[in-house]
N, C-alpha and C positions, 0 to 999 in steps of 0.2 A: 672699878676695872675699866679699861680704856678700851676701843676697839684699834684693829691695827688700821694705819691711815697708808698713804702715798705721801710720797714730800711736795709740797705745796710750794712751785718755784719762789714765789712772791716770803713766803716765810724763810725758807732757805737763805734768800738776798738778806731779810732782815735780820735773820740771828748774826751773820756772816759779818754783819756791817757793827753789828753790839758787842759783840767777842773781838779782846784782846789777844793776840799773839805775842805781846812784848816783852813778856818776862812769865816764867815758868811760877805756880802758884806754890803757896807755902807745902812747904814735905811733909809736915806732918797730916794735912787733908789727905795725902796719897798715900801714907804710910812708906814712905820713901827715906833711906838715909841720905844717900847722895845727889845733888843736886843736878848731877850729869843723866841721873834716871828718871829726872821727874817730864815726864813729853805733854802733862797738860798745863795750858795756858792762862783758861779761863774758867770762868764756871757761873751757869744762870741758872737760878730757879723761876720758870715762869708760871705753873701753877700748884694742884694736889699732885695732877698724873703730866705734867710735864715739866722738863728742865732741857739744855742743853750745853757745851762745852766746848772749846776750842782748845786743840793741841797739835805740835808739830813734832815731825818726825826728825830726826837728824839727818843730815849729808851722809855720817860715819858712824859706824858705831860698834864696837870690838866683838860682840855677839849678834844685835840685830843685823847689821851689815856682812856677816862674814858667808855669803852662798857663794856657790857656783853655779846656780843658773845663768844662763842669756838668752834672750839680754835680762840687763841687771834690774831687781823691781826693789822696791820697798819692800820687808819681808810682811805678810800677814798677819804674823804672830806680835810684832810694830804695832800694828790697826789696832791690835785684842788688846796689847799692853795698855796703850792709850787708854782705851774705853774700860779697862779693868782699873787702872787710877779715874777718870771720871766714876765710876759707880760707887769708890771707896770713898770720895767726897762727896757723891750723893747721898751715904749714908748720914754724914755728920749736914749737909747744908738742906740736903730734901729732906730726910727723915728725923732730925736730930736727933741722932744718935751721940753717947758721950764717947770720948775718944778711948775709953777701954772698954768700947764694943766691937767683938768680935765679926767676920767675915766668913762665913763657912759655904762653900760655893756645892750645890749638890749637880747642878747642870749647867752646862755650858756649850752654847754654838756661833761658832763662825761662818759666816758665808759672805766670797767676795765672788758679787755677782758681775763686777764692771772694772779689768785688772788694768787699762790701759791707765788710769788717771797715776799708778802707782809706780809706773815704769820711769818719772818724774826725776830726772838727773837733781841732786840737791834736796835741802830742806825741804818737807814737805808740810804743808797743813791742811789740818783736818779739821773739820764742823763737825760734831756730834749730835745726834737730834737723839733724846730719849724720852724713854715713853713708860709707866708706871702700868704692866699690864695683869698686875695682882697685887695684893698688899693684906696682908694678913696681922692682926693687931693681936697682941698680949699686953691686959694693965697698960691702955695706952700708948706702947708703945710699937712699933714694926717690928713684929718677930720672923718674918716671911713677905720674901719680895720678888717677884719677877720683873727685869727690868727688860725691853726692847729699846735698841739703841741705832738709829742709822748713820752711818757715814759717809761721808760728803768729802769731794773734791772738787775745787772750782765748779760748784754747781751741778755737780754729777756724781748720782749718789754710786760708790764702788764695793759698797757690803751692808751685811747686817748682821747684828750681834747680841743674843739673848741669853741672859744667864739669871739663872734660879739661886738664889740665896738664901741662907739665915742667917740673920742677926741676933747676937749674945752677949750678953755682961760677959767681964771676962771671969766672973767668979762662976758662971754655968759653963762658961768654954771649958774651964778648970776641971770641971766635973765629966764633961764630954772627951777629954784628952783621956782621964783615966778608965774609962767606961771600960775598954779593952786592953790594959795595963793592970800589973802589978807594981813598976818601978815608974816615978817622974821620968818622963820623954828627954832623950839629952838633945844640947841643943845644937845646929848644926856649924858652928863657928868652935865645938869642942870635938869634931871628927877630923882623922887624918885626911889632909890634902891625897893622898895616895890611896885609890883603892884596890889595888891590885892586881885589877884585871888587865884582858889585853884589847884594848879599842883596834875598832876597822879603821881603814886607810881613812881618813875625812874623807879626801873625795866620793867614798863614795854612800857618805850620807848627806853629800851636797854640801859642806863645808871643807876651807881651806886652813884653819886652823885646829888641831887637835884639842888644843882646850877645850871647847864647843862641842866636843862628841859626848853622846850620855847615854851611847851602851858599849856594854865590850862582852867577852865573851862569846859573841854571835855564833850560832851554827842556821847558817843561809840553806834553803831548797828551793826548789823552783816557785813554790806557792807559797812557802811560811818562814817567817823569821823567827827562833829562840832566843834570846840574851839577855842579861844581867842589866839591871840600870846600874849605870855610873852614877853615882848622887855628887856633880861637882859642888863640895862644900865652900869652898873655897873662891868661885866664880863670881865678879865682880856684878855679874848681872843675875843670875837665876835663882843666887845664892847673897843679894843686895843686902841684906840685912838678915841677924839670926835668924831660923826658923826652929819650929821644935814636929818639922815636918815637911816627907815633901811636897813642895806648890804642886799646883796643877798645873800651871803652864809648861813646868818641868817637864812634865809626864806628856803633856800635848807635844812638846820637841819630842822626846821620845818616841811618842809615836809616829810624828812625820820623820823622824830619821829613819825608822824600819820599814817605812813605804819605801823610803826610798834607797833603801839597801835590796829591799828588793826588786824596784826598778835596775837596778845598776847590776842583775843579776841576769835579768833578761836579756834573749837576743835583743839586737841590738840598742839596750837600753845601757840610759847615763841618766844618773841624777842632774846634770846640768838640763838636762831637755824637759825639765816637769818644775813646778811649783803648783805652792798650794792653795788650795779653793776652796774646799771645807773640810771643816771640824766640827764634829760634838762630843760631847764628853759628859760622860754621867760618873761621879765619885760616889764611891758607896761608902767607904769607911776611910779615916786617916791612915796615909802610906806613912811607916815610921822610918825613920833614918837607922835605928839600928837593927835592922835584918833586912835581908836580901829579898830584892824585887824584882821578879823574870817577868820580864815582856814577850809575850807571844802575841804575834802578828801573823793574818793571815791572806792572804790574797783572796776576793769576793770576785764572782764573775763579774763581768765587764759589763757595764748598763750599755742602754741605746745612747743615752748621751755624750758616753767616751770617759777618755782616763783612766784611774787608775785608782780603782776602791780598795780598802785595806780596813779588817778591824781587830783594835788591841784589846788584848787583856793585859792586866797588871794584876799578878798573882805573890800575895807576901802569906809565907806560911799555909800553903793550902785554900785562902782566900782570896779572892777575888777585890779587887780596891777600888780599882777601878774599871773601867771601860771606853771604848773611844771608837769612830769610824771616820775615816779619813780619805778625802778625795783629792788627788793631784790630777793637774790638770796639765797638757805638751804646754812651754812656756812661751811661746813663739805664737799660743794661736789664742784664741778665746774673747770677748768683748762681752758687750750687755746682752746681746741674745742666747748666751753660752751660758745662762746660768742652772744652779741644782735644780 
């Protein structure tokens, strides 16, 4: 187990100068179908408890791109993507893992402590510094891993990102998917594009295109959000390739969209005037695709630091799936001293 460090300007320079940005790495390290979604570039194993990565963000991009804040930043959940394909290559390049080893994520935190590097008009790239801060073995091999991962911009580090995992054959996954099943999970590339309900105006979950919205139903109060997850099946990014379940990152949009229907609910609040700053996220069990998932979000009192706390539930069937607490921050103000 590693302890946590500070970024060492001098290593920063030299991972910076050893990572290639030039061509986007094989899809299958990332678990990626299309090559328009893969955002990492490079990848170095430098020892047992360190590695680190290079990847760039896009100019444009149909879902990461699509907010209404200003001014305009790199989205966060961008950063998370990034560093969630690095940890999926660090399964197979740090851990060697075989490629029908499963990903099962039970914890996950975002925090952008320094937003000005991301406010960065055009492509962006990013340095990853990670760091191996548990590692739990079965027969040999990484059954349980805590990875910490910093991220870097031109020399400034602007988050940090820690996610708990376990790693599975896929014949124990197999057994894990049915644990709470009677029937095989269908898969989400065999559900209707339409689910029925009636999504909020985008704007005021902070996007400008309706495809992008992933709850409907909503009944808004001053303090709490009710509604239905929208599961876009069909969505070129959330939904990149089948799943036989929904991601978490899903459920992270989810839950920054209900912060921010309930900002947009306040006097005089607008989802354009917030972005996001932290996430964590604790899964308890698999969200399944075929039954209905209520998000209840609820407004936390207001810390001394500011913004705008919110924490979800994702309740399927009278359980609880997941959990999540979410901090937005005014989008116009915040730098390196402004952090969680």
């Amino acid at each position: 187990m590693s302890v946590q460090r500070l970024v060492n300007p001098a290593e920063a320079a030299e991972a910076a100068q050893t990572l290639s940005t030039q061509r986007t790495l094989s899809r299958r390290l990332v678990h990626r179908s299309a090559i328009s979604e893969v955002f990492l570039t490079d990848f170095q194993s430098v020892d047992e408890n360190t590695f680190r990565a290079a990847a760039q963000l896009p100019p444009r991009h149909f879902y990461y791109g699509d907010h209404t804040a200003r001014p305009a930043t790199h989205d966060p959940l961008a950063v998370f993507e990034s560093v969630r394909q690095m940890l999926l290559c660090a399964m197979h390049l740090q851990h060697d893992a075989g490629h029908d080893t499963k990903s099962i994520t039970a914890t996950a935190s975002l925090e952008i402590t320094d937003p000005e590097p991301l406010r960065a008009a055009g492509a962006l790239d990013l340095l990853l510094l990670g760091d191996v801060e548990l590692a739990k073995m079965y027969q040999d091999t990484v059954a349980r891993v805590v990875h910490r991962v910093r991220v870097m911009v031109g020399g400034r580090q602007v988050g940090v990102i820690t996610v708990d995992t376990a790693q599975r054959p896929d014949p124990v996954y197999q057994k894990l998917r049915m644990s709470h099943r009677a029937t095989p999970p269908p898969l989400s590339d065999t559900l209707p594009a339409d689910t029925g309900g009636v999504a909020p105006a985008p704007w005021r979950v902070g996007r400008e295109q309706a495809e992008n919205v992933v709850l409907e139903n909503a009944d808004v109060t001053d303090d709490a959000v009710r509604a239905r997850l929208r599961v876009p099946a069909a969505h070129p990014s959330m939904f990149e390739h089948a799943q036989d379940h929904v991601p978490g990152p899903v459920m992270m949009e989810a839950a920054r969209q209900a912060a921010l229907l309930l900002a947009s609910g306040s006097p005089g609040g607008s989802p354009a005037g917030f972005c996001l700053r932290y996430v964590d996220a604790e899964y308890l069990r698999f969200a399944e695709l075929d039954s209905d998932i209520t998000v209840v979000t609820r407004r936390l009192p207001e810390p001394v630091d500011g913004g705008q706390w919110t924490e979800t539930a994702f309740v399927q069937q009278d359980e609880t799936v997941a959990r999540m607490r979410v901090r937005l921050a005014e989008a116009h103000t915040g730098g390196a001293d402004d952090a969680v």
